[in-house]
C-alpha positions in Angstrom: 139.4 38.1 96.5 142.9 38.6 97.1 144.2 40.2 100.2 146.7 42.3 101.3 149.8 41.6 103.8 149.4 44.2 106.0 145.5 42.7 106.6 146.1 40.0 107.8 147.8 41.2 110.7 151.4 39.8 109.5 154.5 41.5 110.9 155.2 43.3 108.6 152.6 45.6 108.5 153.6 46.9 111.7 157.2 47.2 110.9 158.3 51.2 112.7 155.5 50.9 114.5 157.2 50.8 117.8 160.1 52.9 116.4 157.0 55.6 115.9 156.0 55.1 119.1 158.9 55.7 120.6 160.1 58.6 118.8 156.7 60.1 120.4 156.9 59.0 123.8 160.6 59.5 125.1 159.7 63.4 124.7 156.4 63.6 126.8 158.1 61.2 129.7 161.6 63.6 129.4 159.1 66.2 129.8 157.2 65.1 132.6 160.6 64.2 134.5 161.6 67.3 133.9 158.2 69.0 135.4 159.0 67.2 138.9 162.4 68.5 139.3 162.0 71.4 138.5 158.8 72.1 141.2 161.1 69.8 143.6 163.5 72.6 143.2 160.9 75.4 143.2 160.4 73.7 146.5 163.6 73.5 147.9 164.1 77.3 147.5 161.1 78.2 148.8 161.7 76.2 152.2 165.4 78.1 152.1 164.1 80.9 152.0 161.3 80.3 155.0 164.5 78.9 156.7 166.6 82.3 155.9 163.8 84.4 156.9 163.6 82.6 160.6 167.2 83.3 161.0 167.1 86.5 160.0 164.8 87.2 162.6 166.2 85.4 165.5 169.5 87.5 164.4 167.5 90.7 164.1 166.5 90.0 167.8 169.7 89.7 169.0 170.8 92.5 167.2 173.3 90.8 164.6 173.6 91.2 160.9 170.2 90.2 159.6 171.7 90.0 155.7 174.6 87.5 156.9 172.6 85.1 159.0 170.0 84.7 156.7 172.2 84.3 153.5 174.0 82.0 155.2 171.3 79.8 155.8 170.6 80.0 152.0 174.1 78.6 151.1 176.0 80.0 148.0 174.3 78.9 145.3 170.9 80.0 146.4 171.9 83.5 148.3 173.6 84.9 144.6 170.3 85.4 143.5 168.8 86.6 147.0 167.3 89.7 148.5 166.8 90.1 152.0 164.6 92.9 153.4 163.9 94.2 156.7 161.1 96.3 157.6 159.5 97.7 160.7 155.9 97.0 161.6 153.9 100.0 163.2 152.8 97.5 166.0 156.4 97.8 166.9 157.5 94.5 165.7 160.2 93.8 162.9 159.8 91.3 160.1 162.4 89.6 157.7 161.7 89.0 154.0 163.6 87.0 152.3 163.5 86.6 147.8 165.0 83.5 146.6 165.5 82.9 142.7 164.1 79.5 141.7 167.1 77.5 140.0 165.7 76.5 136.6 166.8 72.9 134.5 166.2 74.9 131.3 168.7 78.3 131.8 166.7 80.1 128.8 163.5 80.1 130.6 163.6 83.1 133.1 163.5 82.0 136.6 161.1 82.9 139.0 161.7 83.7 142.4 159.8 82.5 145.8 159.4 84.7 148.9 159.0 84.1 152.5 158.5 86.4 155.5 159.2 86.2 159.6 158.7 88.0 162.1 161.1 89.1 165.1 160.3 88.2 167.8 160.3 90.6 170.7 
């Protein structure tokens, strides 16, 4: 019985095999790199905006501008796509909330935003 090359585990039965390989790979690893910036960055704007809400209320307390302080602790980039709200509580105590717009590595994709809400003191 004869028997064929690519039986006998010669080389060249595998030839492309690693180029097939990689051609399947690279994508799944981009993709999974790309997955962990982008909730690294998710991340990031949601402690921003915790950090904008605090300072918002500490200037609310004080009776500064509340929009100012808090964007400014958001930095440009972060506080173009930012709301900040203020709002009384019917205990008698003020709170901050701040909406920060997730950046996003893929612009087509609609970005979603993160909140985060403090108090003033009193």
């Amino acid at each position: 019985m004869r028997s064929v090359p690519w039986q006998q585990g010669s080389p060249g039965g595998t030839r492309g095999q690693a180029s097939v390989e990689l051609v399947v790979v690279v994508p799944v690893v981009a993709l999974a790199c790309a997955a962990v910036v982008q909730v690294g960055l998710a991340a990031h704007a949601w402690g921003a905006a915790r950090d904008a809400a605090r300072a918002g209320a500490r200037a609310a307390a004080v009776q500064a501008p509340v929009r100012a302080a808090a964007q400014r602790m958001l930095g440009d980039d972060l506080a173009r796509g930012s709301t900040v709200r203020t709002r009384d509580d019917p205990r008698g105590a003020g709170q901050v909330s701040v909406r920060v717009r997730v950046p996003m590595l893929l612009p087509w994709i609609p970005a979603p935003t993160v909140a985060a809400d403090a108090e003033v003191p009193g």
